[in-house]
C-alpha positions as CSV (number, residue, x, y, z in Angstrom):
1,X,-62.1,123.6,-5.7
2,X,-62.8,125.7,-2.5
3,X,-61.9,122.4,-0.3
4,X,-58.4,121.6,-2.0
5,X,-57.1,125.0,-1.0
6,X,-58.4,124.4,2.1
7,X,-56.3,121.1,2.2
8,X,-53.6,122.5,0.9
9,X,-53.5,125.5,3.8
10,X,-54.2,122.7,6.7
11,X,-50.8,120.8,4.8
12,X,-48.9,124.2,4.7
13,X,-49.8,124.8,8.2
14,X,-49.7,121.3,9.8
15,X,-45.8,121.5,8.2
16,X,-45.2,124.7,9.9
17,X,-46.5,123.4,13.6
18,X,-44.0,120.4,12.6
19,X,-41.1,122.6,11.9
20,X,-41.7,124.5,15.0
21,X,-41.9,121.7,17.2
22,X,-38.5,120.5,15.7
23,X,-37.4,123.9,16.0
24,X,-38.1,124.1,19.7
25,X,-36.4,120.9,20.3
26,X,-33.2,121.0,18.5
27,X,-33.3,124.3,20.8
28,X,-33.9,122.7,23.5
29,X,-31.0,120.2,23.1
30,X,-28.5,122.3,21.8
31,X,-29.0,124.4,25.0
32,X,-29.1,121.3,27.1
33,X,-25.7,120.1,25.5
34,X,-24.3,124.2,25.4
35,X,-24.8,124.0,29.2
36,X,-23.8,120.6,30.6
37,X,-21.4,121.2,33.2
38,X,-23.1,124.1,34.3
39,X,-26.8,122.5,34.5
40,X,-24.9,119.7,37.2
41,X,-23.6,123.0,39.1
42,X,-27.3,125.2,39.0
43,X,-31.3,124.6,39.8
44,X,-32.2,123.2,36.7
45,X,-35.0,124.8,35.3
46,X,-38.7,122.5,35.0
47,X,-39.1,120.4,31.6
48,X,-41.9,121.5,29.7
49,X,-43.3,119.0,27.5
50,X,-43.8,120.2,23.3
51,X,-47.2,119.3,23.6
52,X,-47.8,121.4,26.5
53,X,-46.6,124.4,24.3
54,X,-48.8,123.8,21.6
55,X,-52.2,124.8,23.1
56,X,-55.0,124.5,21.2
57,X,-56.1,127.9,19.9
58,X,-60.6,128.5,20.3
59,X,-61.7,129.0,16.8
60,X,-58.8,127.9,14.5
61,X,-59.3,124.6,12.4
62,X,-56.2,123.3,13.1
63,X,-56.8,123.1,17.0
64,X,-57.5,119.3,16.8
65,X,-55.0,118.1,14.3
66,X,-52.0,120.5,15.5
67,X,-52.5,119.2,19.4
68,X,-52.7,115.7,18.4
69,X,-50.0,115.4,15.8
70,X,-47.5,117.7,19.2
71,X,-49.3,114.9,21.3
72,X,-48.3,112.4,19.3
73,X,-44.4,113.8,19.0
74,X,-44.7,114.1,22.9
75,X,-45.9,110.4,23.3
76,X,-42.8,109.0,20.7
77,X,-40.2,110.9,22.9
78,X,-38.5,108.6,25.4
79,X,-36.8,111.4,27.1
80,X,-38.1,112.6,31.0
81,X,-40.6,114.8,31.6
82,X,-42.5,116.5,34.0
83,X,-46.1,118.2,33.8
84,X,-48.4,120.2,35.6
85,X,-52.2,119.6,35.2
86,X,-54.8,121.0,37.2
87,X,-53.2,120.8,40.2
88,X,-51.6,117.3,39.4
89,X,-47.7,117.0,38.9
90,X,-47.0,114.4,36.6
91,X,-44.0,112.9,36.3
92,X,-42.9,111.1,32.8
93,X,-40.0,108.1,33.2
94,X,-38.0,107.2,30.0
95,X,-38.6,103.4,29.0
96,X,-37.2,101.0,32.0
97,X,-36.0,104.1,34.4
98,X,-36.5,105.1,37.4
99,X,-34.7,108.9,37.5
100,X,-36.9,111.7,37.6
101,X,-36.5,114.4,34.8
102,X,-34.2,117.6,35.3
103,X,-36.3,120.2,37.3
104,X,-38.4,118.2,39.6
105,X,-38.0,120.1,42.4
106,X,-39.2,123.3,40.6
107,X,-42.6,121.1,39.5
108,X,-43.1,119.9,43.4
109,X,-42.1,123.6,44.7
110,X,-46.4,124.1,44.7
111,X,-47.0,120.7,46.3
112,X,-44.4,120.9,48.7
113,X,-46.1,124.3,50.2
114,X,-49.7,122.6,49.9
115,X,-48.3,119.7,51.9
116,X,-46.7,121.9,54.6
117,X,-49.4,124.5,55.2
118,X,-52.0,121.6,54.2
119,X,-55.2,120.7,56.6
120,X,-54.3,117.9,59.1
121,X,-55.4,115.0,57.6
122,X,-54.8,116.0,53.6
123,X,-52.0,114.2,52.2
124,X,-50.2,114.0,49.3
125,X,-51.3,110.4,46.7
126,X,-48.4,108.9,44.5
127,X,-49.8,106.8,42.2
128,X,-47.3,104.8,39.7
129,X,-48.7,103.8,36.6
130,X,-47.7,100.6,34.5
131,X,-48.7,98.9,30.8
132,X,-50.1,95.6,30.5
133,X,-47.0,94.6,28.1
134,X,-44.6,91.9,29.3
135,X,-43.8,90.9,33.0
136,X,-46.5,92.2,34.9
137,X,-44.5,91.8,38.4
138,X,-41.5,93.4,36.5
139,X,-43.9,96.6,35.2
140,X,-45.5,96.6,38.7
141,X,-42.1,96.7,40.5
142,X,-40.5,99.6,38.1
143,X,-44.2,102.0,38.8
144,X,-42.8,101.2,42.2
145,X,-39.4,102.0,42.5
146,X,-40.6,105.2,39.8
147,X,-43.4,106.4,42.7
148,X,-40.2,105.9,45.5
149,X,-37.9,108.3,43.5
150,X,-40.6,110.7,43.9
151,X,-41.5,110.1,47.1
152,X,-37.8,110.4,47.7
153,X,-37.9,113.9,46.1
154,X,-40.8,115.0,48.1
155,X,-39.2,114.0,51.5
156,X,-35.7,116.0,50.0
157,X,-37.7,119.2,49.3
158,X,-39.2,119.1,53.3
159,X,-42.1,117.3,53.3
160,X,-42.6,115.0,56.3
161,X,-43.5,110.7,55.8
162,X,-46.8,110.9,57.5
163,X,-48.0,113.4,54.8
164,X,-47.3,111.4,51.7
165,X,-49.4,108.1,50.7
166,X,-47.9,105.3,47.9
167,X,-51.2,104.1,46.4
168,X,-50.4,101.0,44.6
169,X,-49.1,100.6,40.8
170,X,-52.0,101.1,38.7
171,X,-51.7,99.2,35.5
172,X,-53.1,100.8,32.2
173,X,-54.7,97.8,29.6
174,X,-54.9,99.4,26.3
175,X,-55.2,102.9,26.2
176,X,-53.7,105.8,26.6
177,X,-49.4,106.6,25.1
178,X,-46.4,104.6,26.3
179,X,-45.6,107.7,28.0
180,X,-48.5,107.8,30.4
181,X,-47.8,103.6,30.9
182,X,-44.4,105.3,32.4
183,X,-45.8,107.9,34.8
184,X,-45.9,108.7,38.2
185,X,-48.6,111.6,39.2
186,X,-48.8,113.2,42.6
187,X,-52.0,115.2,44.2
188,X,-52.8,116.3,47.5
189,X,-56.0,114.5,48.7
């Protein structure tokens, strides 16, 4: 008897973190469609990723199930998006696209200033990353027009060509999300 109410709190509370992540989004989109004129005018602000808000909390028995069911939504989204990890930007593509997601200069702002006041010698890696579904030359060729729209970006915000390195595509066979098949991560090496 003691574990069905315990089920039955996870279910109440797994609902909630799902109504809050729909919450957040309709948010998010009725902002983004509020704004549009202005958003082409004004520094857009950086994308933060659902999942990324949904940190897992020490202690709480939902941790595990609430950050993979947010990492899951994140995954299933096709939409742009940019993250920061540990000192590596990462930039999500939607399926087939090469345009980076509203606010990339804010996300680079930190490597740009590592790159300019850098050791000689560090430079910052682009790495574009690719499934192992369909055309390989066609996935191969998207990572790499992806990794030149950031490189493109980084050369915008100031930084000069003999500090940034294209490593090539990297293909991923099996595991990880769609999303991280359609990335492009940068860190200073």
């Amino acid at each position: 008897m003691f574990s069905e109410n315990n089920e039955g709190q996870q279910g109440l509370a797994l609902t909630v973190v799902f109504a809050l992540v729909v919450l957040v989004v309709a948010m998010v989109i009725g902002i983004g469609v509020q704004q549009g004129g202005a958003r082409l005018k004004a520094r857009p602000a950086v994308t933060i990723p659902v999942a990324a808000s949904l940190a897992p909390v020490p202690g709480s028995p939902l941790t595990e199930e609430a950050a993979s069911a947010a990492a899951r939504a994140q995954a299933a989204s096709d939409a742009a998006s940019i993250q920061v990890e540990q000192g590596v930007v990462k930039f999500y593509f939607a399926s087939g696209k090469a345009e980076l997601a509203a606010g990339a200069g804010d996300a680079l702002a930190d490597m740009v200033k590592a790159a300019q006041a850098g050791q000689p010698g560090r430079k910052l890696v682009i790495a574009g990353f690719h499934d192992d579904t369909g055309d390989a030359g066609r996935n191969a060729e998207l990572a790499r027009r992806r990794a030149l729209a950031v490189r493109a970006a980084l050369k915008a915000a100031g930084v000069a060509d003999a500090q940034i390195e294209l490593a090539k595509p990297r293909q991923l066979t099996g595991s990880g999300s769609d999303a991280d098949a359609r990335r492009v991560e940068i860190s200073l090496q």
